[in-house]
C-alpha positions as CSV (number, residue, x, y, z in Angstrom):
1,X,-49.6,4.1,23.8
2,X,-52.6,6.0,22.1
3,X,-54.9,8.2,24.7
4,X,-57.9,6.3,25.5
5,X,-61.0,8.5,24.7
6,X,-63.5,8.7,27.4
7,X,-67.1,10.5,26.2
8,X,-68.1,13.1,28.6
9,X,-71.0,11.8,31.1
10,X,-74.6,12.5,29.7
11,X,-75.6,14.6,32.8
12,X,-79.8,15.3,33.0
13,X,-80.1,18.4,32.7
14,X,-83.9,18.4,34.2
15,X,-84.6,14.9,36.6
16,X,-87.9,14.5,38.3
17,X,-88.4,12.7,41.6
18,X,-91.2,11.3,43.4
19,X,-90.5,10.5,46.9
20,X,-87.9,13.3,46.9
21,X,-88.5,14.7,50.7
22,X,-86.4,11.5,52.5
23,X,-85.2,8.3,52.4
24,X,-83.6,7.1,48.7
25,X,-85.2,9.6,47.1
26,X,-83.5,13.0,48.8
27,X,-80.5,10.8,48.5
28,X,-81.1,10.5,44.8
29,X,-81.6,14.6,44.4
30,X,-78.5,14.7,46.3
31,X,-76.5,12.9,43.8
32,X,-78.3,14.4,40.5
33,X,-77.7,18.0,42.3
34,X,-74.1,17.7,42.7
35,X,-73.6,16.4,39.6
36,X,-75.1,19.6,38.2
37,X,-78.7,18.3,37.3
38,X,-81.5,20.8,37.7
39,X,-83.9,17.9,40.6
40,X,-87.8,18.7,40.9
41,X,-88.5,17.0,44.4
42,X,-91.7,15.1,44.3
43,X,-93.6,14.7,47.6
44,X,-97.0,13.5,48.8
45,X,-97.5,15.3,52.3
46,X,-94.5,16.8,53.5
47,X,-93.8,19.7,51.8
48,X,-91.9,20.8,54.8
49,X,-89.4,18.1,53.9
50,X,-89.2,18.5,50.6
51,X,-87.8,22.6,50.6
52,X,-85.3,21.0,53.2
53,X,-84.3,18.8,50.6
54,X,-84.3,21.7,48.0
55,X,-83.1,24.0,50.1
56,X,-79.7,21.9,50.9
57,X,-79.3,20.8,47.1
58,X,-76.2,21.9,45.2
59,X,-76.7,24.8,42.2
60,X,-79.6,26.3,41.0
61,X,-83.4,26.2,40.0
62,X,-84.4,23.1,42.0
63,X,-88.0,23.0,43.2
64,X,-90.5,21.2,44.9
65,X,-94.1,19.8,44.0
66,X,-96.0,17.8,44.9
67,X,-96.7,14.4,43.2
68,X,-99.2,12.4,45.1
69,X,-98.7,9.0,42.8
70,X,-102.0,8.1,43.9
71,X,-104.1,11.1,42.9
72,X,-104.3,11.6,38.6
73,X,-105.1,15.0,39.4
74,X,-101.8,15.4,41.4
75,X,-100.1,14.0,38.6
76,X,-101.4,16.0,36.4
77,X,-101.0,19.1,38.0
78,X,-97.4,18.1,38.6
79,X,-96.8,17.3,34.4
80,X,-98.5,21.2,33.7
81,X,-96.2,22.6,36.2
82,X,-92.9,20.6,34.7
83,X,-93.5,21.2,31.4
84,X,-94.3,25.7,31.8
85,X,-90.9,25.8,33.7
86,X,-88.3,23.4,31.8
87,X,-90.5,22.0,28.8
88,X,-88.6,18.5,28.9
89,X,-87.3,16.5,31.6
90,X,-83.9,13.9,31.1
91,X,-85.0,11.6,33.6
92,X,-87.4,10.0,36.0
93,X,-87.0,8.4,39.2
94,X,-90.1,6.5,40.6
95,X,-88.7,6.1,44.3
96,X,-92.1,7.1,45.6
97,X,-94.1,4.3,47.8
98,X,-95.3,2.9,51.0
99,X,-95.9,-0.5,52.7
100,X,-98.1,-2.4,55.5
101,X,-96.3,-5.1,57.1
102,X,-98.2,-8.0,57.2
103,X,-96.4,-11.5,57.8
104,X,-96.6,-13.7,55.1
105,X,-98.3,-16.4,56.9
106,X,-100.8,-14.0,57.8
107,X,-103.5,-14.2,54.9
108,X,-106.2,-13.1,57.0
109,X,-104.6,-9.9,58.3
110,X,-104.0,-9.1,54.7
111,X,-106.8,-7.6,53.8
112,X,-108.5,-6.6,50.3
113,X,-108.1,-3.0,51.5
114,X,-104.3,-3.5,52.4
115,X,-103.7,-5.2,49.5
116,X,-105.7,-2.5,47.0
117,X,-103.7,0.3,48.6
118,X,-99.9,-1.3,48.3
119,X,-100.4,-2.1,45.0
120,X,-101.5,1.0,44.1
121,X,-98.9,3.0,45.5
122,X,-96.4,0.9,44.2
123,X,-97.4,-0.2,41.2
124,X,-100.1,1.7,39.3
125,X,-98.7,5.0,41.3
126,X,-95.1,4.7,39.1
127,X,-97.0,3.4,36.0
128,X,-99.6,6.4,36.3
129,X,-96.5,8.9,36.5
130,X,-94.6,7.4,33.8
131,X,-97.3,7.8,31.4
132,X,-97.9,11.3,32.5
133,X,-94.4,12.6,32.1
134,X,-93.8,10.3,28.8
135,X,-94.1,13.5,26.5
136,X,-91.6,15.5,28.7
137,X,-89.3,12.7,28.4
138,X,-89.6,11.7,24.9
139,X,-88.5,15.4,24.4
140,X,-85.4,15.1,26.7
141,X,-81.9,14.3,25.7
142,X,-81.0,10.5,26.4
143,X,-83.6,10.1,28.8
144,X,-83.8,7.5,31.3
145,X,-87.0,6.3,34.1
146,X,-85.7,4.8,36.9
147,X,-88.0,3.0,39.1
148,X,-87.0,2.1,42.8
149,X,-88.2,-1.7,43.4
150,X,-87.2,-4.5,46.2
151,X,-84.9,-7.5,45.9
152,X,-88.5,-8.9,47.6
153,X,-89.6,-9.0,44.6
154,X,-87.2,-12.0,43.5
155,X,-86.6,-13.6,46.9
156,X,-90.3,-13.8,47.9
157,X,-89.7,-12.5,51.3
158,X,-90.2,-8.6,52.3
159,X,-92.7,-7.0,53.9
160,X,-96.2,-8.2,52.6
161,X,-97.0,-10.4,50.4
162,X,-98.8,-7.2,48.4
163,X,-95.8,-5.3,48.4
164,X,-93.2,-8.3,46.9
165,X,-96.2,-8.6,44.4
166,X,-96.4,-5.4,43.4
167,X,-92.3,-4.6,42.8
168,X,-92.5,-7.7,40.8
169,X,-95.3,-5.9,38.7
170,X,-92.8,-3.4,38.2
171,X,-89.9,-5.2,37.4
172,X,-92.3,-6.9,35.1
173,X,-93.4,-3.6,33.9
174,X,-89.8,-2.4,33.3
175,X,-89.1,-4.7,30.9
176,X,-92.0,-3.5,28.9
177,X,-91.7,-0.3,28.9
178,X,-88.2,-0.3,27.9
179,X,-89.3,-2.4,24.9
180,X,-92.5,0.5,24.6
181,X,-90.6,3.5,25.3
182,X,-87.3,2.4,23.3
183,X,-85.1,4.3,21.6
184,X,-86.0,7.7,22.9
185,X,-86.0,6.5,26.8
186,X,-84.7,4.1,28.6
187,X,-86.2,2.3,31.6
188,X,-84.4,0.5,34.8
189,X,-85.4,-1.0,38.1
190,X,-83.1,-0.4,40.8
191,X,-84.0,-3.7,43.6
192,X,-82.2,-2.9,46.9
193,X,-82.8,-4.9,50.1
194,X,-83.9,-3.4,53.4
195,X,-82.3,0.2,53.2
196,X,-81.5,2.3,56.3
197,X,-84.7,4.9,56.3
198,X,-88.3,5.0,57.7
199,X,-89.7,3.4,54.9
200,X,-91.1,0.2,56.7
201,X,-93.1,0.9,59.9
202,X,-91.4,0.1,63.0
203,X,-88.5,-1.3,62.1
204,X,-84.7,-0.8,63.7
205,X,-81.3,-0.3,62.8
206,X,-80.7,-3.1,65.0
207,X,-83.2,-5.6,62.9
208,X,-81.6,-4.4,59.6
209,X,-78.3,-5.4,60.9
210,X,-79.4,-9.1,62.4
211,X,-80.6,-9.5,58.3
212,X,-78.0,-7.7,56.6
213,X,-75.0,-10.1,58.5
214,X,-76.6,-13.2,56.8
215,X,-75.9,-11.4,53.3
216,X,-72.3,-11.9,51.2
217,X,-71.5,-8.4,51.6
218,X,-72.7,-8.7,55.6
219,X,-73.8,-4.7,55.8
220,X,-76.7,-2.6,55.6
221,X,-77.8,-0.6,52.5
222,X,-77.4,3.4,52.8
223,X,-80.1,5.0,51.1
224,X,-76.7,6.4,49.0
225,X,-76.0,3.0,48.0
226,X,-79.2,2.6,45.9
227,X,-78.9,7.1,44.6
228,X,-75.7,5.9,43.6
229,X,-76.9,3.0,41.7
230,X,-80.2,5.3,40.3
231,X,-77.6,7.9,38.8
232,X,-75.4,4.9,37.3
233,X,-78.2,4.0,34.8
234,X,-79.2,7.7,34.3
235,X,-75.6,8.4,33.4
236,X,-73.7,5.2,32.8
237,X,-75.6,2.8,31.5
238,X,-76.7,4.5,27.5
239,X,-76.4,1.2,26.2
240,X,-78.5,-0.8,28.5
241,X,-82.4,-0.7,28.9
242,X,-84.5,-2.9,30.6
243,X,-82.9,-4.0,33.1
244,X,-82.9,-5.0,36.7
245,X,-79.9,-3.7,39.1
246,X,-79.9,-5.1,42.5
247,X,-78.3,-3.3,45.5
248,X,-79.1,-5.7,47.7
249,X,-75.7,-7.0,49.4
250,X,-75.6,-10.0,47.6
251,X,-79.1,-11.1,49.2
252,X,-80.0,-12.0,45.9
253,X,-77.3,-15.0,45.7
């Protein structure tokens, strides 16, 4: 029987990470990191967290800055400092974000300036740092934006209304870019269901559990579950682009 040949995994040499300090994001740097990728950790306010994260990251080089995807000047600054210590990055991952729960029912309570902000920080924010770090990429080798979206965003429920709204956005805005961006990079959402982490206000373990028993796969995603999906279509997936991976426990069905 003839050997079977395998091509050696396309491992980023350079990936970029805003969100980095917690949650799917320090997974994410995790994975990358052990896999032998050089991870800049993107944070907002936290730099405390974010050399935790670096500090506890597998090999060499790794550093933190911050990436407020909010603030173009951020941004920018972020891009400058990139491009005078690696030159080119091989991938992105937009994991940064935040939301205000609101129940859907509750149009009233949200408000203009709710609604402004969560769009912003999870929809322009990613969009603003993909077009900053386009160059950098477009000069990588088989590069690859990942951007961290919601199952909400096909189901209708999560939440806010804003926030389901806005990850369809980028789904939407995924699918563009790939066509846009194509063939130097390619461009993934990753659409998990609630994840185990701070990310929404004030909610439990317990909660996620009561939710995630209703779902085919009857578990709670681990913000490793959605790294590990992130790195499959940085490294894996070199002949797909614009698509949509849930990692959602079969909520989607």
């Amino acid at each position: 029987m003839a050997a079977i040949d395998i091509p050696a995994l396309r491992i980023p040499r350079v990936a970029v990470i805003t969100g980095g300090s917690s949650g799917i994001g320090r997974a994410t740097a995790a994975r990358l990191a052990d896999m032998g990728s050089i991870v800049v950790v993107g944070y907002n306010n936290r730099p405390d967290a974010a050399d935790d994260v670096v500090r506890g990251l597998q090999g060499k080089g790794h550093i933190a800055t911050r990436i407020a995807i909010n603030n173009p000047a951020s941004i920018a600054e972020a891009v400058a400092t990139v491009t005078e210590r690696f030159e080119s990055i091989d991938a992105l991952v937009n994991s940064g974000g935040a939301t205000t729960p609101v129940p859907a029912a509750d149009l009233e309570g949200l408000t203009d300036e709710i609604f402004d902000r969560t769009v912003t920080l999870n929809l322009r924010g990613p969009f603003a740092v993909i077009r900053a770090f386009r160059p950098l990429l477009e000069g990588g080798n088989n590069a690859a934006i990942v951007n961290v979206s919601s199952i909400a965003a096909r189901t209708g429920i999560g939440s806010s209304l804003a926030y389901l709204s806005a990850k369809g956005g980028l789904d939407s805005l995924t699918i563009a870019l790939a066509k846009v961006l194509a063939p130097k990079v390619r461009v993934f959402s990753v659409s998990p269901a609630g994840v185990d982490t701070d990310f929404v206000p004030n909610r439990t373990r317990e909660q996620l559990e009561k939710v995630a028993e209703k779902f085919p796969l009857g578990r709670v995603t681990t913000p490793d579950d959605v790294a590990r999906a992130v790195v499959a279509c940085i490294v894996n997936l070199t002949s797909s682009t614009g698509i949509i991976v849930p990692v959602d426990e079969g909520r989607h069905l």
